[in-house]
N, CA, C and O atoms as a GROMACS GRO file, in nm:
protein
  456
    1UNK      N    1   1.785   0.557  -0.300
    1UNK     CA    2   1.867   0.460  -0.228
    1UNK      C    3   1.818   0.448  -0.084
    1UNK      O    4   1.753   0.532  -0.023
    2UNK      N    5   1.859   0.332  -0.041
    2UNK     CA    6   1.811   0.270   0.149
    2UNK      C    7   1.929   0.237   0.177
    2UNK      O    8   1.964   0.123   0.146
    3UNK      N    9   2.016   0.321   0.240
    3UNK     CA   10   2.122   0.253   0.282
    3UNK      C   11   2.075   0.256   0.449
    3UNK      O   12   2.007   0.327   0.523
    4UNK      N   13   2.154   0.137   0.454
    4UNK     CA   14   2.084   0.066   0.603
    4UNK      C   15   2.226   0.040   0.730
    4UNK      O   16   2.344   0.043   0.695
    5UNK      N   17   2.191   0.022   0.848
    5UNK     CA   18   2.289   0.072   0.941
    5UNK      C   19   2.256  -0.015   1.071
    5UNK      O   20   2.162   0.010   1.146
    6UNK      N   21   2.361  -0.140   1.088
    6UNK     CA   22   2.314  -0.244   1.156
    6UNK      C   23   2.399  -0.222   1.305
    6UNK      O   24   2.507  -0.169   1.330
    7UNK      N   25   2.288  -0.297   1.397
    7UNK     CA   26   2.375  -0.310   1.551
    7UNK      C   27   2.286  -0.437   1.574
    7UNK      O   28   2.210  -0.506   1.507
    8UNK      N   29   2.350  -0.431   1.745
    8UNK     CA   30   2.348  -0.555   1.836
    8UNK      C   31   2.382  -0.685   1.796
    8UNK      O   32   2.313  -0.772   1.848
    9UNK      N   33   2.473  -0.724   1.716
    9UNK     CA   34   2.552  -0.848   1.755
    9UNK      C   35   2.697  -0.888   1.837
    9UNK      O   36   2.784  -0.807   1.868
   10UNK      N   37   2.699  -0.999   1.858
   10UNK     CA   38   2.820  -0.964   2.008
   10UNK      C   39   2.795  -1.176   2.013
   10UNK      O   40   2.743  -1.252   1.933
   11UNK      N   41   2.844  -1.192   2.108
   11UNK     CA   42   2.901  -1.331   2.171
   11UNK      C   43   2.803  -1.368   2.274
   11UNK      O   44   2.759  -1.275   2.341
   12UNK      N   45   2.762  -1.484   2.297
   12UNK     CA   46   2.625  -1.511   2.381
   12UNK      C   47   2.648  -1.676   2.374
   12UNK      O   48   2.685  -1.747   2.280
   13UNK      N   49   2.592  -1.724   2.582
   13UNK     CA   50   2.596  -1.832   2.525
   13UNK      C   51   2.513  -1.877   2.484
   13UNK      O   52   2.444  -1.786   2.438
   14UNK      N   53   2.439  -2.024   2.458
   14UNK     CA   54   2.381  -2.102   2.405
   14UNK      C   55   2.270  -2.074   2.497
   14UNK      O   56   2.316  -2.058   2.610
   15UNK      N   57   2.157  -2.062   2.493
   15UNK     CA   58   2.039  -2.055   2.522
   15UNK      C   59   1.996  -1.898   2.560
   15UNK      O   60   1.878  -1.879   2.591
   16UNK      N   61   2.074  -1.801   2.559
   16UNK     CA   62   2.084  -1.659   2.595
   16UNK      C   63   2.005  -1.609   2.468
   16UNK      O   64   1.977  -1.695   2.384
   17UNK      N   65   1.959  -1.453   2.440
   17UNK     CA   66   1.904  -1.367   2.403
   17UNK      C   67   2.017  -1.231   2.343
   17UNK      O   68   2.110  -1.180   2.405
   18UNK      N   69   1.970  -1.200   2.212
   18UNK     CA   70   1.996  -1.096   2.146
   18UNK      C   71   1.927  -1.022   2.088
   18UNK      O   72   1.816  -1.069   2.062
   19UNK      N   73   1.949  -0.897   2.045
   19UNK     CA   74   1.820  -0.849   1.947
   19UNK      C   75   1.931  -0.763   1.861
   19UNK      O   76   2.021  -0.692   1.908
   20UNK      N   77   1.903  -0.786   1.732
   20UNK     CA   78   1.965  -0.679   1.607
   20UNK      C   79   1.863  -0.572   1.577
   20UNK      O   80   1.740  -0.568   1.579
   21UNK      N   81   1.981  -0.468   1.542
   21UNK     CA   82   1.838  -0.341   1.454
   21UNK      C   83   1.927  -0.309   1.360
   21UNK      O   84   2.049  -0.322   1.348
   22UNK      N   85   1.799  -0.240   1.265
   22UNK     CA   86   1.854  -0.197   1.141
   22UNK      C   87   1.793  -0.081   1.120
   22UNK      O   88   1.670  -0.081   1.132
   23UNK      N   89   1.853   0.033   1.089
   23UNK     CA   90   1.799   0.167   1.048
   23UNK      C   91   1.831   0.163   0.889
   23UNK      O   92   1.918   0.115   0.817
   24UNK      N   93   1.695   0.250   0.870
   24UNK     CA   94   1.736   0.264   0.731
   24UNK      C   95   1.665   0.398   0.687
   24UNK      O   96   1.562   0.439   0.741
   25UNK      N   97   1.730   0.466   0.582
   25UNK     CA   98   1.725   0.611   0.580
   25UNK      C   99   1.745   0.640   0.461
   25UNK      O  100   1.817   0.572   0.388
   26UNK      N  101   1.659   0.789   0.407
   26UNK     CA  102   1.673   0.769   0.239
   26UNK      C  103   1.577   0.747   0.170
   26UNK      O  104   1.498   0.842   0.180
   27UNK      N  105   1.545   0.676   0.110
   27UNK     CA  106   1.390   0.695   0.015
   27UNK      C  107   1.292   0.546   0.103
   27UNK      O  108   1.245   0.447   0.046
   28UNK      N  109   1.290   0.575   0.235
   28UNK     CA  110   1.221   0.414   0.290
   28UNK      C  111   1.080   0.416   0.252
   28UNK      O  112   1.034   0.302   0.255
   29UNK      N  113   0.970   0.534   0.207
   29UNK     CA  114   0.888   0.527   0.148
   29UNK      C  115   0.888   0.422   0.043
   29UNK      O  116   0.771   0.402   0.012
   30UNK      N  117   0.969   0.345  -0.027
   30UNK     CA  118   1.011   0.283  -0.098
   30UNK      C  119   0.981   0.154  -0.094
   30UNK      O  120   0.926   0.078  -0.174
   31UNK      N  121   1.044   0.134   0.051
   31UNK     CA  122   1.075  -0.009   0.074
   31UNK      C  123   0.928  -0.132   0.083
   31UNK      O  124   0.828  -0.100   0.147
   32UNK      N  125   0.932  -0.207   0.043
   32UNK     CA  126   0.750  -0.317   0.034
   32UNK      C  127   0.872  -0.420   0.157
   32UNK      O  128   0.829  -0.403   0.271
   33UNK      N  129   0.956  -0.480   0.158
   33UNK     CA  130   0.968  -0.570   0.273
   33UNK      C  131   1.138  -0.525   0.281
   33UNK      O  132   1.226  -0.470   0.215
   34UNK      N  133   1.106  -0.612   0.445
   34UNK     CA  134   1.260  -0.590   0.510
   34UNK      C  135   1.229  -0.737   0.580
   34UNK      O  136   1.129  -0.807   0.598
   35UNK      N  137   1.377  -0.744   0.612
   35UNK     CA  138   1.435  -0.870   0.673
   35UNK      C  139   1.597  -0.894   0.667
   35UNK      O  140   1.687  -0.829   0.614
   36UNK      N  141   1.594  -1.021   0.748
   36UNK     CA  142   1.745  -1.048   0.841
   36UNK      C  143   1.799  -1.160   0.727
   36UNK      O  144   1.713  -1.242   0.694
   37UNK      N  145   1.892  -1.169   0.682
   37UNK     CA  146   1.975  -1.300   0.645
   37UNK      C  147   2.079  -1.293   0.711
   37UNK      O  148   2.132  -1.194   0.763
   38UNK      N  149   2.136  -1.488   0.711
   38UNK     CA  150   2.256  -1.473   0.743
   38UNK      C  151   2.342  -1.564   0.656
   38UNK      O  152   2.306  -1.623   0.553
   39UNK      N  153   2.451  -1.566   0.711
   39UNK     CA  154   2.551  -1.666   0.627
   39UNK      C  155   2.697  -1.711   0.720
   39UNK      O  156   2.800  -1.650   0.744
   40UNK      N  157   2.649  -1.842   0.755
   40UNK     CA  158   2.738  -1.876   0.843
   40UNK      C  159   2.859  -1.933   0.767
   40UNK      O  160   2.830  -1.952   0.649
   41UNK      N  161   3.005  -1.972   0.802
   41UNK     CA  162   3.130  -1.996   0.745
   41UNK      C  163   3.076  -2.129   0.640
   41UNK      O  164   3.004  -2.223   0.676
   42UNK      N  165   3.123  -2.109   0.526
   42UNK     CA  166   3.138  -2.245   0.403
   42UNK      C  167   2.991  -2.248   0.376
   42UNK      O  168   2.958  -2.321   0.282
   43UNK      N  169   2.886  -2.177   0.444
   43UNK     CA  170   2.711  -2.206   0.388
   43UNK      C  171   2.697  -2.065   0.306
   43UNK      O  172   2.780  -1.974   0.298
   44UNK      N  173   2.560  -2.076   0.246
   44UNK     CA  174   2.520  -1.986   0.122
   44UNK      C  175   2.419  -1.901   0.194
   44UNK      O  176   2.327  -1.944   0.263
   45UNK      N  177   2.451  -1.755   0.167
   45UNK     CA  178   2.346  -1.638   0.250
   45UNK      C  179   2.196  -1.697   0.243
   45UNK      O  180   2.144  -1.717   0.134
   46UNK      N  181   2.129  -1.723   0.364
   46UNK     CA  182   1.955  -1.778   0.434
   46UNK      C  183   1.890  -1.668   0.425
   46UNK      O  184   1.937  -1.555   0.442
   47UNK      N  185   1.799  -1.691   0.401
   47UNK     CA  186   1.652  -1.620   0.507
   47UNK      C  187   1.653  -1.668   0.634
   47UNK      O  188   1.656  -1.787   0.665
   48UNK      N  189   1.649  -1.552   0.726
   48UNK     CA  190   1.662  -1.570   0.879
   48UNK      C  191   1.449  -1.568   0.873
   48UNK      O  192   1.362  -1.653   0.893
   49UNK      N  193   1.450  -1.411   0.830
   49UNK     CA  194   1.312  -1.379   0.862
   49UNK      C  195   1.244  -1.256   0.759
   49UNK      O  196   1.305  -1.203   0.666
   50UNK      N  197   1.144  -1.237   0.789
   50UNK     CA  198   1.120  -1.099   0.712
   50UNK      C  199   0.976  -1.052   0.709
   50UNK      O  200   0.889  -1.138   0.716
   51UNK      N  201   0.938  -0.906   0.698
   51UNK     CA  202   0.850  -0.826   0.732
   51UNK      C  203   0.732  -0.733   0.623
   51UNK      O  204   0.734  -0.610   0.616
   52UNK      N  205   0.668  -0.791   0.573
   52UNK     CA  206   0.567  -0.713   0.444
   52UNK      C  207   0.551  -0.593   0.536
   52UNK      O  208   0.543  -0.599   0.658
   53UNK      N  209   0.548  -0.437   0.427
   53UNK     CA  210   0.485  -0.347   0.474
   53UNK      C  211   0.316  -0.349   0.518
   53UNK      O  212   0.260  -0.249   0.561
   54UNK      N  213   0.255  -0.466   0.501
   54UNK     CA  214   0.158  -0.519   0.540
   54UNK      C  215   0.137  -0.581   0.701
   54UNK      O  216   0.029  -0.600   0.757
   55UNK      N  217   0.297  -0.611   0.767
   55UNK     CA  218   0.301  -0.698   0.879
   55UNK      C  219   0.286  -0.818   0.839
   55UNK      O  220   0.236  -0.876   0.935
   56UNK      N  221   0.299  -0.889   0.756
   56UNK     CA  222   0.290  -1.034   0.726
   56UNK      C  223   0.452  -1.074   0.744
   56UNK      O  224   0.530  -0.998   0.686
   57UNK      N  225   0.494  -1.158   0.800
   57UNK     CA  226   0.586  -1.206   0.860
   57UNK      C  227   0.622  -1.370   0.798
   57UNK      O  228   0.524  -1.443   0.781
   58UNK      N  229   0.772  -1.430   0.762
   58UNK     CA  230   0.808  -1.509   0.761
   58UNK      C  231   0.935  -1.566   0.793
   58UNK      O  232   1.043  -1.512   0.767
   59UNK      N  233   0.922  -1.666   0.846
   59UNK     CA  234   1.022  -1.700   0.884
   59UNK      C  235   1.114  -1.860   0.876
   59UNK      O  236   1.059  -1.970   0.879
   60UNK      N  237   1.230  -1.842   0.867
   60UNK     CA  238   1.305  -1.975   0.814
   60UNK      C  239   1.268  -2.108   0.943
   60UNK      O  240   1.279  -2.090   1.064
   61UNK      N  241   1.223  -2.242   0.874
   61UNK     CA  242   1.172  -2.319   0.987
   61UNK      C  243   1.266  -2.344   1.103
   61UNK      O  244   1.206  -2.394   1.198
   62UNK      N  245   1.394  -2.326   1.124
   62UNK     CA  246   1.506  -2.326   1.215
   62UNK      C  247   1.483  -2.227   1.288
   62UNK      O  248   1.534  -2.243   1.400
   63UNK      N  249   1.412  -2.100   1.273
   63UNK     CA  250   1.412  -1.995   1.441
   63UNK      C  251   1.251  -1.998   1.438
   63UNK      O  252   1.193  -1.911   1.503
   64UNK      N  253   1.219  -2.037   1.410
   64UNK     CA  254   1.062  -1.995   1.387
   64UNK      C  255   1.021  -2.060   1.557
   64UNK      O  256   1.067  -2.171   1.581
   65UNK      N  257   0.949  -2.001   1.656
   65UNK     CA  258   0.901  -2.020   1.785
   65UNK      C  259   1.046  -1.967   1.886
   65UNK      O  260   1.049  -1.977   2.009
   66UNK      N  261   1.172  -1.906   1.791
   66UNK     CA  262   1.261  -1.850   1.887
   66UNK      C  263   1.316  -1.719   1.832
   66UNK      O  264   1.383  -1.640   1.898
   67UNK      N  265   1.281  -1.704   1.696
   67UNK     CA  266   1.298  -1.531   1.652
   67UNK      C  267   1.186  -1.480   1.610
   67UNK      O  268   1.109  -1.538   1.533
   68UNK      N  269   1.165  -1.342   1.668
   68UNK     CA  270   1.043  -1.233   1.615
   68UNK      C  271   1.093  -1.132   1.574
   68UNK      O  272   1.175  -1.065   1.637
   69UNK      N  273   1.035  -1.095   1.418
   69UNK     CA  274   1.101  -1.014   1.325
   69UNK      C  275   1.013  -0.876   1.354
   69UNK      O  276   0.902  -0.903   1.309
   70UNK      N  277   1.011  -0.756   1.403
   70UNK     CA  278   0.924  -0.624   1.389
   70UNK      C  279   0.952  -0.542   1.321
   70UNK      O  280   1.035  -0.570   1.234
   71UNK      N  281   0.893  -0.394   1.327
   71UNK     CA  282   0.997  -0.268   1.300
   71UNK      C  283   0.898  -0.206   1.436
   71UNK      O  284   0.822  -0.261   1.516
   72UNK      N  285   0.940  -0.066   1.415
   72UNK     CA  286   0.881   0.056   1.427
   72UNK      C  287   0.774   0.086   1.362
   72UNK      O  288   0.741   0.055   1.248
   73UNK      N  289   0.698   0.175   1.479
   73UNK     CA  290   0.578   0.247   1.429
   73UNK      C  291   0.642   0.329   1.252
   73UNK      O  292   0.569   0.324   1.153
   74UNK      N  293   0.752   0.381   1.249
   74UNK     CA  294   0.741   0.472   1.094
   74UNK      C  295   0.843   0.398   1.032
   74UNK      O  296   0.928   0.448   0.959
   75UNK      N  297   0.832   0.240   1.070
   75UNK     CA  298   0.878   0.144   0.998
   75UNK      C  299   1.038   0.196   0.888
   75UNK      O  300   1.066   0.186   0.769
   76UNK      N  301   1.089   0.236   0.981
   76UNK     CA  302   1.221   0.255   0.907
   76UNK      C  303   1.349   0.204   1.002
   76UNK      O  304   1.462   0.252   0.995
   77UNK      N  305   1.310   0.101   1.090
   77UNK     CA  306   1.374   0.035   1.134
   77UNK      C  307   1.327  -0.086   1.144
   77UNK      O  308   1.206  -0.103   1.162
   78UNK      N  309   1.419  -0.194   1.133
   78UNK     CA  310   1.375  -0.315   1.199
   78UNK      C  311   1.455  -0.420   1.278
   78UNK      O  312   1.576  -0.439   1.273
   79UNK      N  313   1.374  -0.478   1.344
   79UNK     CA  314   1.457  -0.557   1.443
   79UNK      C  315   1.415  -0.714   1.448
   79UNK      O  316   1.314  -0.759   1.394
   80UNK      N  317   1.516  -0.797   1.528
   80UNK     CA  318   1.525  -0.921   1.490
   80UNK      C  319   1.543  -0.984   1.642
   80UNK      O  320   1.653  -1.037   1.662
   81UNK      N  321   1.463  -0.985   1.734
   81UNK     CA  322   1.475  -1.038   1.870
   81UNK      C  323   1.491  -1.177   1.850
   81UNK      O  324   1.405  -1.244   1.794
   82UNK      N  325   1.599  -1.225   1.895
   82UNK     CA  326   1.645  -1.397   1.913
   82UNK      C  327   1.645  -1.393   2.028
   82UNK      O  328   1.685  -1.297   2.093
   83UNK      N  329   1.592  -1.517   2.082
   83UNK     CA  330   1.589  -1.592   2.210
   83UNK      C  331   1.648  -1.726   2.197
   83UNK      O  332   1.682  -1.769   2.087
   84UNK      N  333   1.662  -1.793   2.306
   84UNK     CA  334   1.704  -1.939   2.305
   84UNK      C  335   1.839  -1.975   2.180
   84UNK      O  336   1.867  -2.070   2.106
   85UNK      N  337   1.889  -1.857   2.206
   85UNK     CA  338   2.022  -1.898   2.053
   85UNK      C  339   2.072  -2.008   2.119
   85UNK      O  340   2.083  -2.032   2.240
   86UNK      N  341   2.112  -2.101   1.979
   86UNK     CA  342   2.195  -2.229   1.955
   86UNK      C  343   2.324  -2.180   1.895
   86UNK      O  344   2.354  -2.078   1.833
   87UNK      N  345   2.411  -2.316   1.944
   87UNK     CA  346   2.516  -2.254   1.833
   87UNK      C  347   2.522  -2.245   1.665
   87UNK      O  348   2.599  -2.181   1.594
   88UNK      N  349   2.426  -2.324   1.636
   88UNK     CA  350   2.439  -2.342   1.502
   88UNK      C  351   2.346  -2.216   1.464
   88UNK      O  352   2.300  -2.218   1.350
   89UNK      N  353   2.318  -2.123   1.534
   89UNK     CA  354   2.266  -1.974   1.471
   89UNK      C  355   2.393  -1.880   1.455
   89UNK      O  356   2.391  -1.786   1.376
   90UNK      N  357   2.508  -1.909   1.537
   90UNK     CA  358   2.638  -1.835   1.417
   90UNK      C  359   2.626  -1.825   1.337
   90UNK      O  360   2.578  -1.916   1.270
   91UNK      N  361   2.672  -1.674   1.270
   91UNK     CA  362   2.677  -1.606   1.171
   91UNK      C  363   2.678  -1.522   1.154
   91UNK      O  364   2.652  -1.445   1.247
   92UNK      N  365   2.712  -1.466   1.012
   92UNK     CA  366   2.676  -1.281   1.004
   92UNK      C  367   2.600  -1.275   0.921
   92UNK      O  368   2.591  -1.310   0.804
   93UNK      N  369   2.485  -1.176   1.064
   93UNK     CA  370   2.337  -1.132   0.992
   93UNK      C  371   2.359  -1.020   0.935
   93UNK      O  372   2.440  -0.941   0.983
   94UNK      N  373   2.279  -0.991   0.808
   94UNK     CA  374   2.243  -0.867   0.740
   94UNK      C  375   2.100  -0.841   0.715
   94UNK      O  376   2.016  -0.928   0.690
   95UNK      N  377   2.086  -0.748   0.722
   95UNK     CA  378   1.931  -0.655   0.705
   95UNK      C  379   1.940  -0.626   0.522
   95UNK      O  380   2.026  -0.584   0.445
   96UNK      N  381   1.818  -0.668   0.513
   96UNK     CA  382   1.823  -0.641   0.342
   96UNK      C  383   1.665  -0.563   0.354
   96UNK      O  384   1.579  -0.599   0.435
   97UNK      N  385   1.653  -0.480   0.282
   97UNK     CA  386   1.516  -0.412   0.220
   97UNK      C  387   1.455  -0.458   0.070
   97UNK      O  388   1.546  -0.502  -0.001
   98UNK      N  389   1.366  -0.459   0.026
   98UNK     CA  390   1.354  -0.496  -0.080
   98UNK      C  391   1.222  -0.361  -0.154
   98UNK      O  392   1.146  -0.311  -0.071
   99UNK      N  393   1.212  -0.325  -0.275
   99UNK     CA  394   1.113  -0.225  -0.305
   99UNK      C  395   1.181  -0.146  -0.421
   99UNK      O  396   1.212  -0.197  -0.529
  100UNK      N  397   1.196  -0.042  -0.394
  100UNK     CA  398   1.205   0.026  -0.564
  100UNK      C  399   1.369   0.005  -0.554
  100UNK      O  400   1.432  -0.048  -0.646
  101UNK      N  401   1.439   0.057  -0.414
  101UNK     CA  402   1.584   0.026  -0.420
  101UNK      C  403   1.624  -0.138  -0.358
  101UNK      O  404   1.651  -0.096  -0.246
  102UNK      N  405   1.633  -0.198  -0.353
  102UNK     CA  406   1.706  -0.333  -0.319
  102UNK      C  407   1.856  -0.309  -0.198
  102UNK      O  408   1.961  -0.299  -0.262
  103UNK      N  409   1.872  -0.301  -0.062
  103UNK     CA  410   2.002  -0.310   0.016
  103UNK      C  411   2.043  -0.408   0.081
  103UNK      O  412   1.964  -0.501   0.096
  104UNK      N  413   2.125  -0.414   0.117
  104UNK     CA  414   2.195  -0.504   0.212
  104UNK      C  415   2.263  -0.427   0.299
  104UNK      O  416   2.307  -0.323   0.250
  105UNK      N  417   2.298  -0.457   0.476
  105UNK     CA  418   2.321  -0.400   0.539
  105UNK      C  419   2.470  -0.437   0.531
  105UNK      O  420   2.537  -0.516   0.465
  106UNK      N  421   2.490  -0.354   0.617
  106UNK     CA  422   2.726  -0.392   0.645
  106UNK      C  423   2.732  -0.534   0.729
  106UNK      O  424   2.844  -0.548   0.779
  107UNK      N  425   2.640  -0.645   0.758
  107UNK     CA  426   2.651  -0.751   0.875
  107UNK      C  427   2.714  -0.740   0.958
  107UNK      O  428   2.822  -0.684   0.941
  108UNK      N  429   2.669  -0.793   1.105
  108UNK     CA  430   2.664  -0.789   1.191
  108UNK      C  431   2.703  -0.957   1.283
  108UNK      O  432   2.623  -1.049   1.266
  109UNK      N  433   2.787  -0.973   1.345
  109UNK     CA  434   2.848  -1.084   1.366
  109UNK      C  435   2.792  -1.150   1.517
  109UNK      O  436   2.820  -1.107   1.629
  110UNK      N  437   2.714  -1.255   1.488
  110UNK     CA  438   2.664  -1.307   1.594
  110UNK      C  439   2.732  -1.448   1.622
  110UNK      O  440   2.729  -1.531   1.531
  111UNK      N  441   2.782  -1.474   1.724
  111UNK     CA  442   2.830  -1.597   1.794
  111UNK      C  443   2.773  -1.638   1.908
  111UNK      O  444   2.764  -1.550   1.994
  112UNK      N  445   2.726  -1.756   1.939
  112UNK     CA  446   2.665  -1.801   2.041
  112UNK      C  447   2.756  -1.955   2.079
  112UNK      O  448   2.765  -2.045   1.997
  113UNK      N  449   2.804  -1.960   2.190
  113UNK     CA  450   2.888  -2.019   2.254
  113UNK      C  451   2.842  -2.166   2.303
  113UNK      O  452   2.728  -2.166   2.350
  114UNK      N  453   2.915  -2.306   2.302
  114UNK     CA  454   2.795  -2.351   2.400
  114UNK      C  455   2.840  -2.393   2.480
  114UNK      O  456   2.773  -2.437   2.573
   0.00000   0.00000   0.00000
């Protein structure tokens, strides 16, 4: 199992900066990719972004030139630096892993004001 353990979301206004992390702990030898979804009120859980144990990176065409997805050097964390938030990036993000175990994080509630 990867059970995973989310911070930094909070209230921000409209053009301001956040960054989420996600720890994850447990068999992360495991894990082949990580990444952020979200799911804002009445819409269906997105791809925000996401991270091959390779570093190959993708991302949903709506943050792409304003979110950068990383981890850590022993890649058992990862993080989700947003810049320039809009309001229509409300939502609650979750960290999902994907590999021999499959998680989802507890989400994390981001609001951006305008």
């Amino acid at each position: 199992q990867v059970p995973l353990v989310e911070s930094g979301g909070g209230l921000v206004q409209a053009g301001g900066s956040l960054r989420l992390s996600c720890a994850a702990s447990g068999s992360i030898f495991s894990i082949r990719t990580m990444g952020w979804y979200r799911q804002a009120p009445g819409k269906q859980r997105e791809l925000v972004a996401s991270i091959s144990s390779g570093g190959n990176t993708n991302y949903a065409d709506s943050v792409k030139g304003r979110f950068t997805i990383s981890t850590n050097n022993a890649r058992n964390t990862v993080y989700l630096q947003m810049n320039s938030l809009k309001p229509e990036d409300t939502a609650v993000y979750y960290c999902r892993t994907e590999g021999r175990y499959n998680s989802w994080g507890q989400g994390t509630q981001v609001t951006v004001s305008s």
